[in-house]
C-alpha positions as CSV (number, residue, x, y, z in Angstrom):
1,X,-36.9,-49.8,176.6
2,X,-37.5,-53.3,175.6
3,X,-39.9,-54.3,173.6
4,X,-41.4,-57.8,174.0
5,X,-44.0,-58.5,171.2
6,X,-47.5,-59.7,172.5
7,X,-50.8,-60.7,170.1
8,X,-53.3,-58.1,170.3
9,X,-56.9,-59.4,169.5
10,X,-56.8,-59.6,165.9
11,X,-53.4,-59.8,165.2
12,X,-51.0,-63.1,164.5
13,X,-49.5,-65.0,167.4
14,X,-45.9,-64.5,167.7
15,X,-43.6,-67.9,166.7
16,X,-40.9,-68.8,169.2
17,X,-38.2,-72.0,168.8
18,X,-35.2,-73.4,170.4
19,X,-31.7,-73.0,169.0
20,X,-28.1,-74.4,170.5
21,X,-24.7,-73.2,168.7
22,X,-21.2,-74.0,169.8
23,X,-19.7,-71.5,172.5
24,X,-17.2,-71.4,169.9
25,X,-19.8,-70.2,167.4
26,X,-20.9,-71.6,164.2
27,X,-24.2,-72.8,162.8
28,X,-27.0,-72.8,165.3
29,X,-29.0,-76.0,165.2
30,X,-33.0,-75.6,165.8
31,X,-34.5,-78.2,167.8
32,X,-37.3,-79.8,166.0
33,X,-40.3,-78.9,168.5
34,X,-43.6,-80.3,167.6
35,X,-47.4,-78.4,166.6
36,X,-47.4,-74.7,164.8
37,X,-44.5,-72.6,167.0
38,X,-48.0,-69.5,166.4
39,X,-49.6,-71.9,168.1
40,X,-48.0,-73.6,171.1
41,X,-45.9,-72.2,174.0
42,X,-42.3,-73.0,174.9
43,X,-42.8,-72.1,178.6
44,X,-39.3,-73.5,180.3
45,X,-36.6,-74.7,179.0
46,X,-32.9,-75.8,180.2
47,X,-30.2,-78.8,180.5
48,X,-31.0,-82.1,181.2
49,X,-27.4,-83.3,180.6
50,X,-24.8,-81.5,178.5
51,X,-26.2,-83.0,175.2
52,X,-29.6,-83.4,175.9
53,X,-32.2,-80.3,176.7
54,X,-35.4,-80.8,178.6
55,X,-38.6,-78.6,177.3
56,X,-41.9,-77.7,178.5
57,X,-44.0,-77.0,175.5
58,X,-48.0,-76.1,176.6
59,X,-51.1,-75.6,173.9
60,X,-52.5,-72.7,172.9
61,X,-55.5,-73.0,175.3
62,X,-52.7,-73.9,178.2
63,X,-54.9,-77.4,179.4
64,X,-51.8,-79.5,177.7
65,X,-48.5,-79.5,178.6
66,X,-45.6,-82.1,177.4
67,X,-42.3,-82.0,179.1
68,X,-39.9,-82.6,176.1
69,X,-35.9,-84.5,175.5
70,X,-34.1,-82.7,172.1
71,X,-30.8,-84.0,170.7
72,X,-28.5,-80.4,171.2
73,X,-26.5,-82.2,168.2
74,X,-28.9,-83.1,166.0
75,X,-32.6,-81.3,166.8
76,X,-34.5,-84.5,167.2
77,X,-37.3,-84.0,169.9
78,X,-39.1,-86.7,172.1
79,X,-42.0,-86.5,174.3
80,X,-41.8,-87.9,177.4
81,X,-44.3,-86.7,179.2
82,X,-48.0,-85.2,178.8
83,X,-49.8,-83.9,181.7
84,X,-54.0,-82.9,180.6
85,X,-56.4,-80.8,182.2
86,X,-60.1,-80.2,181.7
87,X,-59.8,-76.5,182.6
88,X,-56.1,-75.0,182.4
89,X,-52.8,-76.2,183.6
90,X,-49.7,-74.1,185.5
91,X,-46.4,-74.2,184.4
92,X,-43.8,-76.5,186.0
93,X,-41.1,-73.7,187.5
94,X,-38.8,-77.3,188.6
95,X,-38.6,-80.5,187.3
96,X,-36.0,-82.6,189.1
97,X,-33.8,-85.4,187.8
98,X,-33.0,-87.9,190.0
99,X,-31.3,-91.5,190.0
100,X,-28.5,-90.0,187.5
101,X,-31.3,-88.9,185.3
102,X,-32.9,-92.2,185.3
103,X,-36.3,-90.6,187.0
104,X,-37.4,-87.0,187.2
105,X,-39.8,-85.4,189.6
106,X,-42.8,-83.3,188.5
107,X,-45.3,-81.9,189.8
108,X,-49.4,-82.2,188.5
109,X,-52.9,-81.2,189.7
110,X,-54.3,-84.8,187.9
111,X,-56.2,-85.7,191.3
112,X,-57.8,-82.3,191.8
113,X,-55.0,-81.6,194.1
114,X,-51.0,-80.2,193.6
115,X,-48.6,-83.4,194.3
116,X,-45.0,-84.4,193.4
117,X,-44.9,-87.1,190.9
118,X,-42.4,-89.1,190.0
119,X,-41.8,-90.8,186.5
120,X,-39.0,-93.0,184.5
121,X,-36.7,-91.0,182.1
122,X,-38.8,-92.6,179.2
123,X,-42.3,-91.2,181.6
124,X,-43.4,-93.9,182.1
125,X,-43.8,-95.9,186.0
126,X,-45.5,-92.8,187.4
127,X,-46.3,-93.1,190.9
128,X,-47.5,-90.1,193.3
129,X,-44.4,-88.9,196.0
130,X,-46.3,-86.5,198.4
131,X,-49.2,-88.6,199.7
132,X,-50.9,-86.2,202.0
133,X,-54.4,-84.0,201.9
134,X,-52.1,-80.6,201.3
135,X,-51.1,-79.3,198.2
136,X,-47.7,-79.4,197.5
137,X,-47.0,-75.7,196.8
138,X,-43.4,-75.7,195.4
139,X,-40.8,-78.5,194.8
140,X,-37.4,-77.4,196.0
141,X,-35.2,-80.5,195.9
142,X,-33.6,-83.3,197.0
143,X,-30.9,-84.3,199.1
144,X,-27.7,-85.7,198.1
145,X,-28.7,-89.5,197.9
146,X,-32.0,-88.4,196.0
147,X,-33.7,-90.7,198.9
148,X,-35.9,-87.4,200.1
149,X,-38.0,-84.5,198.3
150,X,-38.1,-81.4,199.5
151,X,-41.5,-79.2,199.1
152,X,-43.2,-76.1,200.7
153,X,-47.4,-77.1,201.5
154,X,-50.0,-74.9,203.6
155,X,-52.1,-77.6,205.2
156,X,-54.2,-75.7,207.6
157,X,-54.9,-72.3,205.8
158,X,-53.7,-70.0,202.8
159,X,-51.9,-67.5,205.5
160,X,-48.7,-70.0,206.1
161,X,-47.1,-72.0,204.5
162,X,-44.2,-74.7,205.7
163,X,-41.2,-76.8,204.9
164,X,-42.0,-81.2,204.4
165,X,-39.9,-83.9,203.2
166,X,-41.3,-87.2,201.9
167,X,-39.4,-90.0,200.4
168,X,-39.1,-90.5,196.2
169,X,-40.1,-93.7,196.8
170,X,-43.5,-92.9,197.9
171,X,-44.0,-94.9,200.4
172,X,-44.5,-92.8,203.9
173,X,-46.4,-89.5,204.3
174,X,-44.6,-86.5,204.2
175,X,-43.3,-85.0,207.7
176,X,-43.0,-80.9,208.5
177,X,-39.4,-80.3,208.4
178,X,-39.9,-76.5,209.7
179,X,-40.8,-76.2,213.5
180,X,-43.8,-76.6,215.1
181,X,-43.3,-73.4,216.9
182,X,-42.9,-71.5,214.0
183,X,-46.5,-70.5,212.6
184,X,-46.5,-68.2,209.6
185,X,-45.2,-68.4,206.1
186,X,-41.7,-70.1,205.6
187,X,-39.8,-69.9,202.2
188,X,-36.8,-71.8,201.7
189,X,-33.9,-71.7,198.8
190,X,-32.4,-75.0,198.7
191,X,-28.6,-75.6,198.2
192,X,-26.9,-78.3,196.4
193,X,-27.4,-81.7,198.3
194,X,-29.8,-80.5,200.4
195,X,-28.2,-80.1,203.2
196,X,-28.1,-76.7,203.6
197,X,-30.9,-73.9,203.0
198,X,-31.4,-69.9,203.3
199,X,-34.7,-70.0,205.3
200,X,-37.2,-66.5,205.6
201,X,-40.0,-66.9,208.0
202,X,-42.6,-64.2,208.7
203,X,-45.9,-63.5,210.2
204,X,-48.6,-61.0,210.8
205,X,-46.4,-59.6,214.2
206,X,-43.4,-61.3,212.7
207,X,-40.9,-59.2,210.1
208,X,-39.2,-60.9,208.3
209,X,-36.1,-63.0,209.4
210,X,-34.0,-64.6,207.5
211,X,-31.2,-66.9,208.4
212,X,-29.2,-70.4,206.8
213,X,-30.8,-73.6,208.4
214,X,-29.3,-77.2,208.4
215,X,-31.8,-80.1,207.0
216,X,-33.2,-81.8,208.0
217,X,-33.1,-80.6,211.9
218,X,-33.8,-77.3,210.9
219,X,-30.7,-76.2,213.2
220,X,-29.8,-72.4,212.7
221,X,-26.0,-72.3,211.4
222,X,-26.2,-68.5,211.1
223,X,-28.6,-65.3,211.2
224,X,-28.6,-63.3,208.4
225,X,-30.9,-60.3,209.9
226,X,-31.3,-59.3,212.9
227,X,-35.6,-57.9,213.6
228,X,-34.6,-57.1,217.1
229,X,-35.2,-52.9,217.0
230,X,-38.3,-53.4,215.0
């Protein structure tokens, strides 16, 4: 069995922190994260470059969260980024570096409404990517040049939800990647580059099918299941 240690009403938090040692082994150096670890969460956490991590650290009452840079060699932390909420905030599953790292993508309910965000390495020059009324449901990528941003929204109704693209920059609205005679829920894994992407699309009278689609055409390259005897 594994036991993972929760507080019980009552009880003290648990304390979590961050450690990086050689693949060779020796000392493990902590990174320096900020607030009481009892206190604060350390909700995602991975490589930014190969010295530098990239941390999401939320409050206790989860309405704060600051994306973090630490030093693997030395432990030093920076906060780059803080994202508030009145009420409660989700946790980022992707944050995307683009522009060699100069700019990373992000997304935030600070209008009321889930949208991809984009900000400077240091977070600052933050400017909204996915200007449309849907909410941006989950950010999946880019493409190879980092021009276009890949994200699943449901416009029309909580039953289906599709693929869009919409240029980092900002500047267009986003257009529906997945076709137009396609109406259900589509989920897409996104490859390297963006070119490439396993694709699952289902419906009430619809089982599952899933198959590898070129981007951004959509163009089937191959069927990975085959629906026909059911």
């Amino acid at each position: 069995a594994t036991r993972i240690p929760y507080p019980k009403p009552g009880t003290t938090n648990s304390a979590a922190r961050i450690g990086v040692v050689d693949a060779e082994g020796g000392d493990t150096r902590w990174m320096a994260t900020p607030g009481d670890p009892r206190d604060t969460y350390l909700a995602r956490l991975e490589w930014r470059d190969p010295s530098t991590l990239a941390l999401q650290q939320l409050n206790r009452l989860q309405n704060q969260q600051d994306l973090l840079t630490a030093d693997a060699a030395t432990g030093v932390v920076t906060r780059i980024f803080r994202d508030r909420s009145e009420t409660w905030l989700d946790v980022v599953d992707t944050v995307r570096w683009v522009d060699e790292g100069r700019r990373f993508l992000w997304t935030s309910e600070r209008d009321g409404w889930r949208h991809v965000y984009s900000a400077a390495r240091d977070g600052s020059a933050i400017s909204r990517v996915t200007r449309s009324e849907a909410e941006a449901l989950q950010l999946l990528g880019t493409d190879a040049s980092d021009t276009w941003v890949y994200f699943t929204a449901s416009p029309t109704d909580a039953t289906s939800s599709y693929l869009y693209r919409a240029r980092v920059d900002g500047q267009d609205p986003p257009e529906r990647v997945t076709p137009a005679d396609q109406p259900g829920t589509h989920t897409y894994r996104l490859a390297p580059g963006g070119r490439l992407a396993f694709h699952t699309w289902s419906r009430f009278d619809v089982p599952p099918v899933t198959d590898v689609v070129e981007l951004p055409g959509h163009r089937v390259v191959r069927a990975l299941t085959d629906t026909t005897a059911l």
